[in-house]
N, C-alpha and C positions, 0 to 999 in steps of 0.2 A: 585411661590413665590409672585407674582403679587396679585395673587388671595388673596392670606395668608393676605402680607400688607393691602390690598387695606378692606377685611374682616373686622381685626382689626382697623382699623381706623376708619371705619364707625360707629362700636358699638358703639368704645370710645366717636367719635362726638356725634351722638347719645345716649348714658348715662348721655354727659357731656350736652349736651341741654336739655335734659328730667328733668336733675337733678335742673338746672338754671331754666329752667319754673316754675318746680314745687317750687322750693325757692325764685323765684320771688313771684308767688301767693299767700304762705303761709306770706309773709311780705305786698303785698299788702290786704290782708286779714285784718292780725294784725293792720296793722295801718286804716284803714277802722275803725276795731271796737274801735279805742280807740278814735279816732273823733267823731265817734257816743255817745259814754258815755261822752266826751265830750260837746257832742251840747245839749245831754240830761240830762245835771248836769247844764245847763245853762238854758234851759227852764224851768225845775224844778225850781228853784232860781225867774225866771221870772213872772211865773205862781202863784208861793207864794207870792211874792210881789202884786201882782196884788188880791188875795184874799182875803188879809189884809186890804186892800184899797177898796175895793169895795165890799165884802160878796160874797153870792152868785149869786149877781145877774152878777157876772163874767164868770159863768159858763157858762151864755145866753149868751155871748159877746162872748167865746172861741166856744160855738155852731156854733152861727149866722156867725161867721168872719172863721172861719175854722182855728184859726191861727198857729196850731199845726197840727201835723200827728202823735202824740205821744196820747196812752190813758191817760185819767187824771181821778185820785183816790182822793178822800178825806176823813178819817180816822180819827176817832175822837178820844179821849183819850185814849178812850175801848177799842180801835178796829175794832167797828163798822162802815163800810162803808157808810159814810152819801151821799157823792156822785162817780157817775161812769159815764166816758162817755161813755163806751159801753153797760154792762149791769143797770139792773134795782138795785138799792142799797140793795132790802131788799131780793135779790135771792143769795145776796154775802155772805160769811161765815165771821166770825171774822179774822183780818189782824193783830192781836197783836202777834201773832208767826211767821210773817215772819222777817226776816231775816233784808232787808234794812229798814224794819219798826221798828224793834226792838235798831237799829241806829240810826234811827231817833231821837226816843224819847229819847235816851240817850247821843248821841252826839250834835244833831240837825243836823244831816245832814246822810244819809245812803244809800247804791249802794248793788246790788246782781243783779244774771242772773242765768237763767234756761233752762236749753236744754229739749225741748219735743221731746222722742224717738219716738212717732207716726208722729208728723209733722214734725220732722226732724228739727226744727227750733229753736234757741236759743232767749228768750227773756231777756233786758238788765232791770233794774228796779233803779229810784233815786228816794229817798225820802228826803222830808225838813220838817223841825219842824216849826209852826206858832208860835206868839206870844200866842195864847191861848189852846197851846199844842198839839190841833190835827197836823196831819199831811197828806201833799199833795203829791203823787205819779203819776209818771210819767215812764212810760214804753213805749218799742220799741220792734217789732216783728222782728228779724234779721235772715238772711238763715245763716245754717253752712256750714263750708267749700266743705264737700260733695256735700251738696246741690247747691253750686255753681256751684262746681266740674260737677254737672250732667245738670245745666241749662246752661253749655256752652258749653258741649257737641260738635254739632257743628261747633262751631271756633277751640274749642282745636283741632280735627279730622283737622281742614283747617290749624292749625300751626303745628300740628305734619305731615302731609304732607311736608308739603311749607318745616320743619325741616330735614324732614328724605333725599329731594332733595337736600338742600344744602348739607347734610351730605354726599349723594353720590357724586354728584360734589369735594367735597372737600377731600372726600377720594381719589377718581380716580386719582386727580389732585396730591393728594400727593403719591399715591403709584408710579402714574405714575415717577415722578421727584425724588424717592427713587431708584427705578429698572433702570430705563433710562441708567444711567453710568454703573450699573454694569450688563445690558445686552449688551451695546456698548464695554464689555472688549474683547480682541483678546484673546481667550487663547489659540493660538500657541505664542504667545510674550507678557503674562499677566505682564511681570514687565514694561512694557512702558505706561501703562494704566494709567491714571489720575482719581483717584476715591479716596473713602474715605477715611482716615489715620487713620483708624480700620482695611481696609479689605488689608492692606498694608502686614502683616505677612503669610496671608491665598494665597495672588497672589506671593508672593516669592516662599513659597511651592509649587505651581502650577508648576511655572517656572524648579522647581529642578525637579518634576515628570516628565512632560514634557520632559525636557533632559534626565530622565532616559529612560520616555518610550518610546523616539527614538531611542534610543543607541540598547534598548532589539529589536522592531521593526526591527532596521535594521540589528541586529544577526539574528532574526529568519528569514527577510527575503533571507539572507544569506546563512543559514542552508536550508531554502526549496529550494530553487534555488541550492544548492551543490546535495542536496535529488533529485530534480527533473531531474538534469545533471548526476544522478549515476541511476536511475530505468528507464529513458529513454531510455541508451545506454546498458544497463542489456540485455543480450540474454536472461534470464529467465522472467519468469512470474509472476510478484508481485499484490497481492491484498491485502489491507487492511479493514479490517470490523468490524463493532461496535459488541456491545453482540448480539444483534438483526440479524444478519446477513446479513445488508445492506453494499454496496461499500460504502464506505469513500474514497479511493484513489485507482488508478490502472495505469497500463505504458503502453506500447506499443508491449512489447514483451507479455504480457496476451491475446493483440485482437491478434497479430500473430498467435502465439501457440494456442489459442481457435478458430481461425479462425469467429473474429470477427467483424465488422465494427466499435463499438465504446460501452462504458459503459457508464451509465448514473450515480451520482453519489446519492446516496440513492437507485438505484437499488437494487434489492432483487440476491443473488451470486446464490441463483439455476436455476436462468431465465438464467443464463450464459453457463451450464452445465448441463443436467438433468440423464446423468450418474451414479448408485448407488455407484460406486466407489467415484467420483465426491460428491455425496450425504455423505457418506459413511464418511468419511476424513473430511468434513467441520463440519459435525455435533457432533462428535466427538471433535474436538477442540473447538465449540459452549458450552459442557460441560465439557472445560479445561483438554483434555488429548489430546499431541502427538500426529501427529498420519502420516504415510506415505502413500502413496497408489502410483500405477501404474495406470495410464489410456491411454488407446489404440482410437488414434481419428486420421481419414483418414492414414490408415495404418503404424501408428507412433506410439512411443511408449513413454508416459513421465510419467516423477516422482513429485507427489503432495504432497508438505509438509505444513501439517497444523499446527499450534502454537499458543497455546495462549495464549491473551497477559493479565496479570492481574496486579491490579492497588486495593490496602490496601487490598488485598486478595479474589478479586472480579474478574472474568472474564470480562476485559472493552472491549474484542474486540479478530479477529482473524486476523493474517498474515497467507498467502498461497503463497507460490513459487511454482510456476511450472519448470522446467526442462526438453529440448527434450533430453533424454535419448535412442533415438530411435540409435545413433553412440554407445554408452555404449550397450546395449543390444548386437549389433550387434559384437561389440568386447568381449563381455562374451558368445557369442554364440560360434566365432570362437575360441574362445581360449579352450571351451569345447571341442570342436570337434580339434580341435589339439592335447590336453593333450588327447584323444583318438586315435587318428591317432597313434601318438608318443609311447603311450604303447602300438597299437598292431605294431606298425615297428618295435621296438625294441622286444617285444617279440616274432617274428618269428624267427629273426636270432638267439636270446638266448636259443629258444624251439629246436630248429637245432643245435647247439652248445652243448648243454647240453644231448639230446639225444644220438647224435655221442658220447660223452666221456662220458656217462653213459654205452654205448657196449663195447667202449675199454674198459672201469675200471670194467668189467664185466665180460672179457677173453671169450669173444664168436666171438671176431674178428680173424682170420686165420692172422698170422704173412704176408703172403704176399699181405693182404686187406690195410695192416696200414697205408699205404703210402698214399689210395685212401681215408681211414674215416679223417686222419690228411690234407687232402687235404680239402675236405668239410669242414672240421672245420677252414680252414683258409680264405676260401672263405665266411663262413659268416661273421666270423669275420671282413674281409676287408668291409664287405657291413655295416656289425656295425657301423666300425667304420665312413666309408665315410657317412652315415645318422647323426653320430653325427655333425661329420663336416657340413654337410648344414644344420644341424641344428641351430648350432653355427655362421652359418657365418650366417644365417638370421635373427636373435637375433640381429648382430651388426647392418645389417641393419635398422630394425626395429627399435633399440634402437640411431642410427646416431651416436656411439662414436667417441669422441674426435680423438682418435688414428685413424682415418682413414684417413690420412693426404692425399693433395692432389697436386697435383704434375702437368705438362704437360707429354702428356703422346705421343709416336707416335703411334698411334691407326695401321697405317698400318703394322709396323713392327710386332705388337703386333698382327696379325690377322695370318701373314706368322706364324710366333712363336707356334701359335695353331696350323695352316693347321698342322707343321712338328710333332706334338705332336700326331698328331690326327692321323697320317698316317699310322700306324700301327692297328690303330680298322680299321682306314677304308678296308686298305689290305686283312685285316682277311674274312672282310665280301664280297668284292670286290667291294666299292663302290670308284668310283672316287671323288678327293676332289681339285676341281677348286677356286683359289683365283686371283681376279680382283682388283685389290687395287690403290691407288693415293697416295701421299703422304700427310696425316694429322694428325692435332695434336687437342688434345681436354684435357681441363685442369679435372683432374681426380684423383679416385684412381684407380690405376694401376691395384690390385688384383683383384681389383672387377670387375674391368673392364675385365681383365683377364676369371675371375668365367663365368662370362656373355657370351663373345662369346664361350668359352668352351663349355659351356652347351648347347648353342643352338645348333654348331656343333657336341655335342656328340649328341643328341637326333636326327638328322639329319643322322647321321649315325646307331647310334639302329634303328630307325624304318624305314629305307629304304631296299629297293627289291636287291635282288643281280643283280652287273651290274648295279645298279642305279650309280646318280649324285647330290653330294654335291655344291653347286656352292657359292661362298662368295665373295661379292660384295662390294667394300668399297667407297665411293663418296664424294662431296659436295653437297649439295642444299641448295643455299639463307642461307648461314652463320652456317650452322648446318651438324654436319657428320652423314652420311646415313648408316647402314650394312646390307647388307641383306645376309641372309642364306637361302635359296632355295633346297630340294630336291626332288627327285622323287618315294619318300617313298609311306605309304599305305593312306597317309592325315588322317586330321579328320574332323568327322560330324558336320555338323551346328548347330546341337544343343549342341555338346560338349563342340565348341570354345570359349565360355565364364566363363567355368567354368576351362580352364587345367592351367589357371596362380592361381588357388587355392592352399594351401598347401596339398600336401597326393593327389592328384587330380588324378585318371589314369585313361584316356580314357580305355584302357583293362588291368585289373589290373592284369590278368594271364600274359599277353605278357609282360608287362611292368618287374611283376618280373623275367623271363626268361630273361629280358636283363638286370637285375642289375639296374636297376633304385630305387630312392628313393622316388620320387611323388613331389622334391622341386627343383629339376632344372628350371624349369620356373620360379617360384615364388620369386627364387632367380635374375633371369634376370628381372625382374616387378620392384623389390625391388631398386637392382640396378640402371637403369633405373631415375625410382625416387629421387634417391640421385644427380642425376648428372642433375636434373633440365629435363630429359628426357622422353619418352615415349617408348612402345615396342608395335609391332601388328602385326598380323597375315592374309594372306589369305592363303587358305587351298578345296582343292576340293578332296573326298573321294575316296581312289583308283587312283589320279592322285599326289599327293605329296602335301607338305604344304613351303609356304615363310614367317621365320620371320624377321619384320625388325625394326632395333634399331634406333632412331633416339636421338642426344644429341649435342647441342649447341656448340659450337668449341669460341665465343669470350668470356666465361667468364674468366678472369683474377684474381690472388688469391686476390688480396685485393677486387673486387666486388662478391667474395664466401665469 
């Protein structure tokens, strides 16, 4: 703006000096030449006077004394040039058609002037009339304006300098004292400013923008700060990218999950990933379509959704979440393999079921067999039904319904309760069943709690040697109740042990059906277990017997459940 002003003014000055030189010149010009026609209507005058009076022998007097710088003509009635003080009289032409001659003779007195385009020079001419009619001419050789013009040259070049300096000084000086105030304005507080009472309407609007565009300022910073509090704390992986496929933005769970140390921001998003999946998904939403993909990175498994983002119907950019999906995978694995387990459990005993009462409804059973096929048919049935039951009751687990209300429970009484329940498989098989117990309470469900040592003492009993020992153990340690179930069964292998709290799991899936098992009695103690804030674990040595033991917190209190 400085520049602007300070440009403009300078011209200005400069046009307005240019224009005043040059309208000074042309007047001292003018007046120049009208003095000169002056002094020269007065010598003329003088000259004749002086002719009249003395003849020609004046001519010698104006010779000898010099008393003029004017040519002098003398012109006689004719025309005829009788005298000249420059040239010779009889090399001049006739003078009866000029102009102030033709004046002369008529008024007695006559003026003209003549510009020669070769000398560039304007000559001025006065003529007077004598008493004996001829007449006396006087002329002056004068430069014209141009001619001036180019013999001061020079000077003019030393004023148009000396002009064009003041001009710059005087511009600088004023643009300066123009801009001054209104570069000294604050504009975060432009209405306090003391400046022009012009630019008074233009700094009010400042003022109102200003307050707006703080207001907006500090929503958006607001909004990034809420954005940057919600994709920091995101378990997932956010990245934001322009069309181009550079980061624009990214969080904390992207370097997790990529196993990164940091993004840089205009980075390129394949330097991140070089994965075709990875490739695959991004590029894909690069040309505005959806897109999901699965990517496997150090044994994990996640889910990559790419989207993109468009702006008056233009791909301006892409969003990508990542997801560790590696827990989901593994709960749609087991749940495969469940809803597999589950229809061949159920289809055995239904194939057995169905078989048997397709021979009776077939009349190839001997009347005194019936007893023995309706027997089998009950027995699977009871194994039907008790698979649905732990199947049921691991659902609640899994699912932690409401209704499993929880209560204080006496866990020891609750353990005798089973020995006497159990005392009859064990009899059958002839295993002895030792209960050690203290008296404790631990806050619970009951059933479950129930289901739990059940199981591990019935399995305790299926897989042990005849003449074995069941032994159940019930204690304190450091605020938590202890159980252990101990027998001196067949154990299991090392490498078994971490797979038998699985659902359907059977170390020997022959022996296991021989004893009626359903493959979720453990799973069902795990689950258990878990509900009650507790743990379950196992030592086990093959051919020497296996110890399970329960372990679950005794002071939780219902209002801290």
């Amino acid at each position: 703006m400085t520049q602007r002003i300070f440009r403009s003014i300078f011209l200005v000055a400069l046009a307005v000096m240019l224009s005043v030189s040059a309208l000074i010149m042309g007047m001292m010009y003018r007046y120049t030449s009208m003095e000169t026609r002056k002094e020269l209507s007065r010598e003329a005058e003088y000259i004749a006077l002086g002719i009249q009076n003395e003849g020609t022998a004046y001519f010698d007097y104006l010779d000898k004394v010099h008393l003029t710088d004017s040519r002098v003509t003398w012109i006689a009635p004719d025309g005829d040039v009788l005298f000249d003080s420059v040239m010779e009289e009889g090399e001049m032409e006739n003078h009866a058609d000029r102009e102030e001659v033709r004046e002369a003779f008529r008024d007695g007195h006559g003026e003209g002037e003549r510009f020669s385009s070769t000398l560039s020079e304007k000559t001025w001419y006065c003529a007077v009339r004598l008493e004996d009619g001829s007449v006396v001419r006087l002329s002056i050789e004068t430069a014209s304006i141009l001619t001036v013009f180019f013999t001061m040259t020079y000077p003019l070049v030393l004023i148009l300098v000396a002009i064009g300096c003041v001009s710059l000084f005087l511009a600088f000086q004023t643009a300066k004292l123009i801009t001054n105030p209104i570069n000294e304005i604050d504009l975060e507080h432009p209405e306090n400013a003391v400046v022009y009472d012009e630019l008074s309407p233009l700094l009010r609007k400042i003022a109102v923008q200003n307050r707006e565009i703080h207001r907006q300022m500090a929503e958006l910073k607001r909004r990034k700060e809420e954005f940057d509090t919600i994709t920091a704390n995101m378990q997932e992986g956010l990245l934001v990218l322009d069309a181009e496929g550079a980061v624009l933005s990214s969080n904390e769970g992207v370097l997790r999950l990529l196993g990164l140390s940091h993004v840089e921001e205009g980075q390129n998003v394949f330097q991140l990933n070089r994965s075709e999946t990875f490739r695959r998904g991004v590029e894909a939403a690069l040309k505005g379509e959806h897109r999901e993909e699965k990517l496997e990175l150090g044994g994990r498994v996640y889910e990559l959704f790419a989207n993109p983002v468009f702006r008056d119907g233009e791909n301006a950019g892409v969003i990508l979440v990542l997801f560790d999906a590696t827990e989901k995978e593994g709960r749609e694995k087991l749940r495969r393999e469940f809803t597999a387990n589950v229809s061949h459990e159920l289809n055995t005993p239904l194939t057995s079921i169905s078989g048997f009462a397709e021979i009776m409804k077939s009349g190839m059973v001997r009347p005194e067999d019936m007893g023995n096929f309706a027997g089998k048919i009950y027995d699977e049935a009871q194994r039907l039904i008790a698979l649905i039951q732990d199947i049921i009751k691991l659902s609640k687990l899994d699912e932690k319904e409401s209704f499993l209300e929880k209560e204080w429970v006496e866990l020891d009484a609750l353990v005798l309760e089973v020995r006497e329940r159990l005392q009859p498989a064990a009899e059958k098989k002839n295993v002895h069943l030792v209960a050690n117990v203290v008296p404790l309470q631990v806050f619970g469900v009951k059933p479950v709690l129930m289901e739990m040592v059940y199981n591990l003492c019935d399995n305790a009993i299926r897989y042990n040697r005849p003449d074995g020992e069941v032994r159940m153990t019930l204690r304190e340690e450091d605020g938590t109740a202890v159980l252990e179930v101990a027998d001196t069964g067949i154990g299991i292998a090392k490498e078994e042990q971490e797979r038998i709290f699985e659902r359907f799991y059977r170390v020997d899936a022959s022996r296991s059906a021989e004893n009626g098992g359903t493959g979720l009695g453990l799973s069902i103690v795990k689950h258990g277990a878990a509900l009650h804030n507790g743990k379950v674990s196992l030592k086990s040595i093959l051919g020497e017997g296996t110890t399970m033991t329960i372990c679950i917190p005794m002071m939780k209190s219902a209002e801290e459940t």
